[in-house]
VOLOVEX-544992 format. One record per residue (C-alpha): x, y, z; residue in one letter. Coordinates in steps of 0.05 Angstrom, whole numbers, plus 5000, padded with zeros to 4 digits. Layout:
BEGIN
XYZA
...
***
This chain:
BEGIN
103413541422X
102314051371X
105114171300X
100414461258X
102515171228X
097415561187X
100615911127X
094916431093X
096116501019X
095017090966X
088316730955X
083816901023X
081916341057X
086415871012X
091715631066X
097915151072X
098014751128X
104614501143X
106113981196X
111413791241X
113213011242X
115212721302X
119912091290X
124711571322X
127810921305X
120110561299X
117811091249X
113411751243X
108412041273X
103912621239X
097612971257X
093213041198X
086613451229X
086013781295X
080114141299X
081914561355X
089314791316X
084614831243X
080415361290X
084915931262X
081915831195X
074615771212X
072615581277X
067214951283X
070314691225X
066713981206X
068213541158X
062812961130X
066312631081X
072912321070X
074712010995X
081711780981X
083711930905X
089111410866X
091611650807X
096511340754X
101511620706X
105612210713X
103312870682X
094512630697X
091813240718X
085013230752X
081413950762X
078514460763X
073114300812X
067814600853X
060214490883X
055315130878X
051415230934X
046714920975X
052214500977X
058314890970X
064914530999X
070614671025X
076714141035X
082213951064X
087413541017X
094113141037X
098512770994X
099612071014X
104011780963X
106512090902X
107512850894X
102813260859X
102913970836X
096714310875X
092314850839X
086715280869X
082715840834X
078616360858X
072116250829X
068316710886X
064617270861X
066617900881X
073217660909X
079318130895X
082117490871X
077917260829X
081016810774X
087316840811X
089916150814X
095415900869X
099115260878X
102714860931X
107214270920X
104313640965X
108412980982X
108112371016X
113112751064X
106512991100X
110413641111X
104013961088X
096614051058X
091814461028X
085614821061X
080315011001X
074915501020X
068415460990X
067815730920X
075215610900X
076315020845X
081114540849X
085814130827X
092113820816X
097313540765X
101212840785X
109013000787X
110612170804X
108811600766X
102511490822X
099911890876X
094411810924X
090812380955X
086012441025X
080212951012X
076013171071X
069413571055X
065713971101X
059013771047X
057613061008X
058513000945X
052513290907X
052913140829X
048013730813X
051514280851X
058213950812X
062714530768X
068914560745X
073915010706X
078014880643X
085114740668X
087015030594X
083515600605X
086216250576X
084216730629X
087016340686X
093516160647X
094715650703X
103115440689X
102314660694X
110314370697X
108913900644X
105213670593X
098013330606X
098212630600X
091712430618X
084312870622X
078112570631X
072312680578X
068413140639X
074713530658X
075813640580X
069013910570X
068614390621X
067315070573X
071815680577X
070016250614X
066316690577X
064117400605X
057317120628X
062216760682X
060617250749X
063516820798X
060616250846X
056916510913X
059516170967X
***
């Protein structure tokens, strides 16, 4: 049973995965991971962690983050509950993109997710009053390879649909980018 299309972005690397549910009178069924579909993006793919996000109030935004190598990550992300409003820059050096920022509407309609290469931040804005998202990373979480981007930042000019409600003090303090900024090596 398949149902896994791969959609490439203008980001490379950055894709939307978009599944097809299969349901009857008893409910839905959706495939979340196939590594054998997920091939298309990077063969061998392998995810080592799993963390399940909760967040409350609409308008929280959580983002811009990243790890620097050794322990760059990639991830895939699905909406459980909620909706959220999905952002991912290109913080790889050398990238045509670079500073180029993309989103993708997730649901709980599991209609689709969000692969995020290595050296592209992340994050997202909460469109519901609560929404839960499933992160797999290919790496652990590594608090001194941690980064992050200013979601406010002038050079990305990253069009949130509404106002922030909520920031945490560390996702605050991220600084601007500054012309020292070269990218991330991923």
């Amino acid at each position: 049973m398949g149902g896994m299309t791969i959609h490439p972005t203008p980001i490379a690397g950055l894709c939307e995965i978009r599944h097809a549910a299969f349901g009857d009178a008893r409910g839905r069924f959706t495939r979340l991971f196939c590594e054998q579909e997920l091939a298309a993006i990077r063969p061998g793919l392998h995810f080592t962690q799993i963390n399940l996000s909760q967040t409350h109030g609409r308008g929280t935004l959580r983002g811009m983050h990243y790890q620097v190598p050794p322990t760059a990550e990639a991830k895939l992300v699905h909406c459980l509950r909620g909706r959220v409003f999905d952002v991912a820059v290109d913080a790889r050096a050398g990238s045509p993109t670079f500073l180029h920022w993309h989103a993708i509407e997730l649901s709980e309609d599991g209609k689709n997710a969000v692969f995020i290469p290595e050296g592209v931040a992340h994050g997202f804005q909460t469109l519901s009053e609560e929404a839960w998202l499933l992160y797999m990373h290919t790496t652990p979480w590594t608090p001194d390879c941690e980064a992050g981007l200013r979601h406010d930042d002038p050079r990305l000019s990253i069009d949130w649909p509404l106002p922030v409600a909520t920031l945490s003090v560390r996702d605050r303090g991220y600084p601007l980018i500054d012309d020292a900024f070269t990218g991330v090596v991923a």
